[in-house]
C-alpha positions as CSV (number, residue, x, y, z in Angstrom):
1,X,-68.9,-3.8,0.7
2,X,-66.9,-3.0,4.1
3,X,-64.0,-1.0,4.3
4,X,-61.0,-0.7,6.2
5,X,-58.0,2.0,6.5
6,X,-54.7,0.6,6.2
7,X,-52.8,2.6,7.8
8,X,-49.3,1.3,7.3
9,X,-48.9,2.3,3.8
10,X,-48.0,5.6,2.4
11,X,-50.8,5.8,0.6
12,X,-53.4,5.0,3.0
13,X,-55.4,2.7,0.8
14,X,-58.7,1.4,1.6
15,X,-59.1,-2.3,1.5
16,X,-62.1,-4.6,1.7
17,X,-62.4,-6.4,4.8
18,X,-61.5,-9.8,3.0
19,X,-58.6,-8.2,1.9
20,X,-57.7,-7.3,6.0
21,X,-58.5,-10.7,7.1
22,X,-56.4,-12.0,4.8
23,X,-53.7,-9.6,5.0
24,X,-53.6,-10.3,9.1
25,X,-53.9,-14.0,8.4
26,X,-50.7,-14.0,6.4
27,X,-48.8,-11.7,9.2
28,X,-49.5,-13.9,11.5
29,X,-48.3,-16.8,9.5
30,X,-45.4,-15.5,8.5
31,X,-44.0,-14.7,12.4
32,X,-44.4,-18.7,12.9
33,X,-41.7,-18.8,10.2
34,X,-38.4,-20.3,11.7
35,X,-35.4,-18.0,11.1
36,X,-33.7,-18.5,8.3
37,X,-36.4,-20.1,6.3
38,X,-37.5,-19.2,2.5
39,X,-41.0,-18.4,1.6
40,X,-41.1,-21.8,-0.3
41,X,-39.6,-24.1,2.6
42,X,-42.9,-22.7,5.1
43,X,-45.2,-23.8,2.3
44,X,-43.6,-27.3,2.2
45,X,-44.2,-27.5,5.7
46,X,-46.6,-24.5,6.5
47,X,-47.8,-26.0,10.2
48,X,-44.5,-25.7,11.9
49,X,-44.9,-23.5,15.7
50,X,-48.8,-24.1,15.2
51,X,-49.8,-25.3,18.6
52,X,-53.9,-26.2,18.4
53,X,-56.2,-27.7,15.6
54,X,-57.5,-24.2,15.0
55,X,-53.5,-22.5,14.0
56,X,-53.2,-26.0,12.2
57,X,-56.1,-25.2,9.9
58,X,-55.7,-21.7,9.6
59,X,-52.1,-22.3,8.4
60,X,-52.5,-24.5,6.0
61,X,-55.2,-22.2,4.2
62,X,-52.8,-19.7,4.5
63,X,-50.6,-21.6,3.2
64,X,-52.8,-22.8,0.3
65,X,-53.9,-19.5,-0.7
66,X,-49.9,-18.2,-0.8
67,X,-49.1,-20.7,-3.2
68,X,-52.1,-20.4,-5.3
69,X,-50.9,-16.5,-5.8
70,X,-47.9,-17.1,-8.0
71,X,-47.1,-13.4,-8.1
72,X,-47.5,-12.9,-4.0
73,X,-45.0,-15.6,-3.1
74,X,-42.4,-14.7,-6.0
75,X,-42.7,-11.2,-5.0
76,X,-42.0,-12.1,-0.7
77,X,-39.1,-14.2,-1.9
78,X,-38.0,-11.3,-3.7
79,X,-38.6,-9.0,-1.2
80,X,-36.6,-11.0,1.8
């Protein structure tokens, strides 16, 4: 399978492609996040500051897969 350097943690880890895409999807989602707002009130309304059809879908996949991963949400609240 294809790799990819990440090169902003300490440990340089090597991630599947997948892994990348999804990483960058979730970045970019979570700059449309309104100041001030928790983890959990962007997945109650994860389309806000999309601005096509294509941002709309790829949000609210993001969005799905977020809260699908228990331990990835709990751990950004956490972490904010």
């Amino acid at each position: 399978m294809s790799t990819v350097e990440n090169s902003e943690s300490a440990g340089q880890k090597t991630h599947t492609v997948q892994e990348a895409v999804l990483c960058a999807a979730y970045k970019w989602w979570e700059e449309l996040r309104p100041p001030g707002w928790s983890i959990q009130q962007h997945l109650q309304h994860p389309t806000v500051n999309t601005t096509n059809v294509w941002q709309h879908f790829l949000a609210t996949s993001v969005a799905q897969w977020v809260a699908e991963d228990a331990d990835f949400s709990a751990g950004e609240e956490a972490s904010t």
